[in-house]
C-alpha positions as CSV (number, residue, x, y, z in Angstrom):
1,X,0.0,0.0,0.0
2,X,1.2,3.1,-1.1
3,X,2.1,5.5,2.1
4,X,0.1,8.7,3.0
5,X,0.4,11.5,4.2
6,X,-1.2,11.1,7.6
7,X,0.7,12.6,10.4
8,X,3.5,14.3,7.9
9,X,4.4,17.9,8.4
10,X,4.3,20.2,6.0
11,X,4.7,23.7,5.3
12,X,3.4,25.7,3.0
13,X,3.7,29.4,2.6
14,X,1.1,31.6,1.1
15,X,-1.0,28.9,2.7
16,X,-3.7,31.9,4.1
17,X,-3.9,33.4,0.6
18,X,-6.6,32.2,-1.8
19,X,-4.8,28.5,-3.6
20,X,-3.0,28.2,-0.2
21,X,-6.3,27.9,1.4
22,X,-7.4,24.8,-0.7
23,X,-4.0,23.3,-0.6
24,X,-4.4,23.4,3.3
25,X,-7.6,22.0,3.5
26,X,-6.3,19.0,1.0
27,X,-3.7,18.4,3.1
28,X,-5.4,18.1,6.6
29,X,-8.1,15.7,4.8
30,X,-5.1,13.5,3.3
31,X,-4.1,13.6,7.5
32,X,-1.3,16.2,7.0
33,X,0.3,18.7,10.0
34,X,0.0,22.2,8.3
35,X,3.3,24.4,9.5
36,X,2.1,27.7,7.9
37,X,3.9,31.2,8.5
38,X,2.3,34.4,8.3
39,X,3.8,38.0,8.0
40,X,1.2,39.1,9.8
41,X,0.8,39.7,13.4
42,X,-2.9,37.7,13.5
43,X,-4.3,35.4,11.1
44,X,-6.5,36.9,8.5
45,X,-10.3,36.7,8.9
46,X,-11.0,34.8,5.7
47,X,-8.3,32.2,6.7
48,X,-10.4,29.0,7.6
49,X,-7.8,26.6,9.5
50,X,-7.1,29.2,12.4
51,X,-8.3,26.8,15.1
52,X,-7.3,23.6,13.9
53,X,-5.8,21.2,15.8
54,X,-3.0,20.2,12.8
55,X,-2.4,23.8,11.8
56,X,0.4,25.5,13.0
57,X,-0.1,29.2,12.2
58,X,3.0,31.0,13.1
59,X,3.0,35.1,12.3
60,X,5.4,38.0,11.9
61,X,7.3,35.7,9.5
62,X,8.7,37.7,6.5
63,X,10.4,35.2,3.8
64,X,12.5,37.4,2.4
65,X,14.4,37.4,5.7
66,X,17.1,34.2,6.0
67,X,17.0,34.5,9.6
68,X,13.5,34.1,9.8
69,X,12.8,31.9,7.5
70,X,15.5,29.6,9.3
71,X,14.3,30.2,12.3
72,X,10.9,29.1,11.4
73,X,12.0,25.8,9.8
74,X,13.8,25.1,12.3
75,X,10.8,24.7,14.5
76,X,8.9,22.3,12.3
77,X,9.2,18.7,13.5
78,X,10.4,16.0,11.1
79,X,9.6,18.0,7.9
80,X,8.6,16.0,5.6
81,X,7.4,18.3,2.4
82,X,7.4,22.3,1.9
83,X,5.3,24.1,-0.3
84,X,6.0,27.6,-1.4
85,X,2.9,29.2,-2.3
86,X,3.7,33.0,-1.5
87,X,4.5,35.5,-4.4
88,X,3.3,38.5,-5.7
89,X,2.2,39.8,-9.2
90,X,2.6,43.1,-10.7
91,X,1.9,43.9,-14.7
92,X,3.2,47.4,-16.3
93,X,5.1,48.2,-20.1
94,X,9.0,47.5,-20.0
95,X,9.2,51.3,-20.0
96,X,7.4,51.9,-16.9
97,X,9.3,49.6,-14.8
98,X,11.3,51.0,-12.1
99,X,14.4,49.1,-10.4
100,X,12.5,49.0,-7.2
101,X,9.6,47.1,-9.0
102,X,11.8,44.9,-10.5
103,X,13.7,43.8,-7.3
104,X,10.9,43.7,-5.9
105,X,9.0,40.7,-7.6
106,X,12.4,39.1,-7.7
107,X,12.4,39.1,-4.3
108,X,8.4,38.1,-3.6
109,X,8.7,35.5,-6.0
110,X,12.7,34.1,-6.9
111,X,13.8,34.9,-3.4
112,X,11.0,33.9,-1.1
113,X,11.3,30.4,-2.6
114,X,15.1,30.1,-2.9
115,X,14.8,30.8,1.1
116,X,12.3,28.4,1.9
117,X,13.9,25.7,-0.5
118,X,17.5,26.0,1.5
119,X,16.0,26.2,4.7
120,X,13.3,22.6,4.0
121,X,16.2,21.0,2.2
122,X,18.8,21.6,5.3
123,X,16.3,20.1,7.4
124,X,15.8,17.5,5.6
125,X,19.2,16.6,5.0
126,X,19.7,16.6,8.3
127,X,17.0,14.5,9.4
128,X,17.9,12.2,6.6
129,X,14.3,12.6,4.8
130,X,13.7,11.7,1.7
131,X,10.7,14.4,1.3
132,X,9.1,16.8,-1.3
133,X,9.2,20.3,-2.2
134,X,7.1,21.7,-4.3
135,X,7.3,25.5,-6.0
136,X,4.5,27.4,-7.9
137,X,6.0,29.1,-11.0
138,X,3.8,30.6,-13.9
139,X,2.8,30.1,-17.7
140,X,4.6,33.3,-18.2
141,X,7.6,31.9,-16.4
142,X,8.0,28.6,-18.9
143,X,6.7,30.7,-21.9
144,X,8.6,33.9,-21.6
145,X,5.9,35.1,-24.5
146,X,3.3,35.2,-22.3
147,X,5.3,37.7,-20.3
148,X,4.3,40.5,-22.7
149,X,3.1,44.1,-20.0
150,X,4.5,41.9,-16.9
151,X,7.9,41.6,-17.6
152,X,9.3,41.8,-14.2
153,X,6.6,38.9,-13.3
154,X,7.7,37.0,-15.9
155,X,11.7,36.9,-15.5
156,X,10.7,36.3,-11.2
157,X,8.8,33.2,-12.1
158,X,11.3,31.6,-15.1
159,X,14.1,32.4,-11.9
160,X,11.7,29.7,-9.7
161,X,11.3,27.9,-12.7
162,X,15.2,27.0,-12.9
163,X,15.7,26.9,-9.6
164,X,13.6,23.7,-9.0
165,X,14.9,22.1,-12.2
166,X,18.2,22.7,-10.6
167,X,17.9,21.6,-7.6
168,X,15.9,18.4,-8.7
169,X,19.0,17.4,-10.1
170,X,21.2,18.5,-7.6
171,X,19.2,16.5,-4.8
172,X,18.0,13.6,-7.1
173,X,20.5,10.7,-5.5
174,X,19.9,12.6,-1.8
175,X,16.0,11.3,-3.0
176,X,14.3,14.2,-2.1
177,X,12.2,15.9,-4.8
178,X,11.7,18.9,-6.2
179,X,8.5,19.9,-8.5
180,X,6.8,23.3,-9.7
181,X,3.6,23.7,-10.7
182,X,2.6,26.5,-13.5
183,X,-0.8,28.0,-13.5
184,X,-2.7,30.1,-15.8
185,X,-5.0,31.8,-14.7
186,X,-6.8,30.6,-11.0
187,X,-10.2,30.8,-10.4
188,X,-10.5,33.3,-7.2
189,X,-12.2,35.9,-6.2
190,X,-9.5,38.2,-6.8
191,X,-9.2,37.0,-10.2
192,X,-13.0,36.9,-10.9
193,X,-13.2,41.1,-9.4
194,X,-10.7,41.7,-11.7
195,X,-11.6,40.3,-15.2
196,X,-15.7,40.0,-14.8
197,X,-15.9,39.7,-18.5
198,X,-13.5,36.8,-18.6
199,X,-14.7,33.1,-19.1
200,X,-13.8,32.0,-16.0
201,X,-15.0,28.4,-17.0
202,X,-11.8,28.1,-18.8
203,X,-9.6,28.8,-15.6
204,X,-8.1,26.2,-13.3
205,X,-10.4,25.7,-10.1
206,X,-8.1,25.7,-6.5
207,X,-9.3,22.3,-5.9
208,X,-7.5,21.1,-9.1
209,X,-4.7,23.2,-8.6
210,X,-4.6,21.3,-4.6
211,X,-5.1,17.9,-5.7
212,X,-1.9,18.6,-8.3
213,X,0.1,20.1,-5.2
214,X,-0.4,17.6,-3.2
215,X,0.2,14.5,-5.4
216,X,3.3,16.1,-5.8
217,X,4.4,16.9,-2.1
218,X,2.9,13.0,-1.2
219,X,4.7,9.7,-0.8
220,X,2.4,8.4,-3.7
221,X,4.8,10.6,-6.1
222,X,7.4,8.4,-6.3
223,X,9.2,9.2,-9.2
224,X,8.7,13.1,-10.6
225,X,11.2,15.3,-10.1
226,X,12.5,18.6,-11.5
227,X,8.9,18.8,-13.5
228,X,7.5,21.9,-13.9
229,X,3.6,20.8,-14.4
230,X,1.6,23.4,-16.1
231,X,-2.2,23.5,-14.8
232,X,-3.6,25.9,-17.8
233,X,-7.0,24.1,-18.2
234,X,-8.6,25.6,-21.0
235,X,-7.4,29.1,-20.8
């Protein structure tokens, strides 16, 4: 019988946000501890899992910091998978991009998730755990085309794209493995305010996009590594 996740720890950042939300609530009904950090000093209102009994929700965490980020990891008992939800997104012409925007979504998105993927992969070197890691990347981020008006967005996410190829290979014979996902465009509220004349039929729904997380940060994913899985349903 293939091994679950029941009783594994995991972390996943972003996990209050919109997808990190589903991807919780997938993972506590697969029997998963939730580690997730928030820079926050309370948990948001919408946030669902605040009570939880296997939730740890652990505030004033910023990920761009190393010595929080460590310090946060280093808290989490026998780590077994991280997911690395958090990012931002910003869209303006080439032209109109300042420096500060630029580092900026480097940061949010390229940095965040280099930080979290040293910090899980030290642990689990450590604990000799052959565990998962899963990053989110973007269409825009394996089709640089698609990057046209969000330039800065797009270079941020190609960065997380090679980084998990990278390190897939890097980390292949220490058997811990390393996936991204790629969405198109989600189907959130956010989204949905923002585009009401879209089709939002042809979006990817958060429970999809959970279900394709969390096969990947599971035991039953036995073999994938350093795939970058794009979840563009019919968009």
């Amino acid at each position: 019988m293939t091994e679950t996740l029941e009783g594994k720890h995991i972390v996943v950042t972003g996990g209050t946000g919109a997808l990190g939300g589903a991807v919780v609530g997938k993972l506590l009904s697969d029997g998963a501890i939730c580690h997730v950090p928030n820079a926050h000093a309370a948990a948001p209102t919408h946030f669902p899992f605040t009570t939880h009994d296997r939730v740890e929700l652990v505030h004033n965490v910023d990920l761009s910091d190393p010595a929080k980020v460590e310090a946060f990891y280093s808290q989490v008992p026998g780590l077994w998978g991280s997911i690395h939800l958090a990012g931002g997104f910003t869209a303006a012409p080439v032209e109109k991009i300042e420096s500060a925007s630029f580092a900026e979504m480097m940061d949010t998105n390229a940095r965040t998730a280099f930080l979290c993927c040293r910090a899980a992969v030290r642990s689990m070197l450590a604990s000799d755990t052959a565990g998962r890691i899963v990053n989110v990347t973007a269409r825009a981020g394996l089709d640089p085309r698609r990057g046209a008006g969000m330039v800065a967005y797009a270079a941020s996410k190609a960065a997380v794209a090679a980084m998990t190829v990278a390190m897939a290979e890097e980390l292949k014979h220490k058997g811990i493995l390393v996936n991204a996902v790629a969405p198109s465009k989600l189907d959130t509220p956010a989204n949905r305010a923002d585009m009401p004349d879209a089709d939002a039929t042809k979006w990817v729904s958060l429970e999809a996009a959970a279900e394709a997380i969390a096969y990947l940060a599971s035991p039953a994913n036995q073999a994938m590594s350093g795939t970058l899985v794009p979840l563009y349903g019919r968009a």
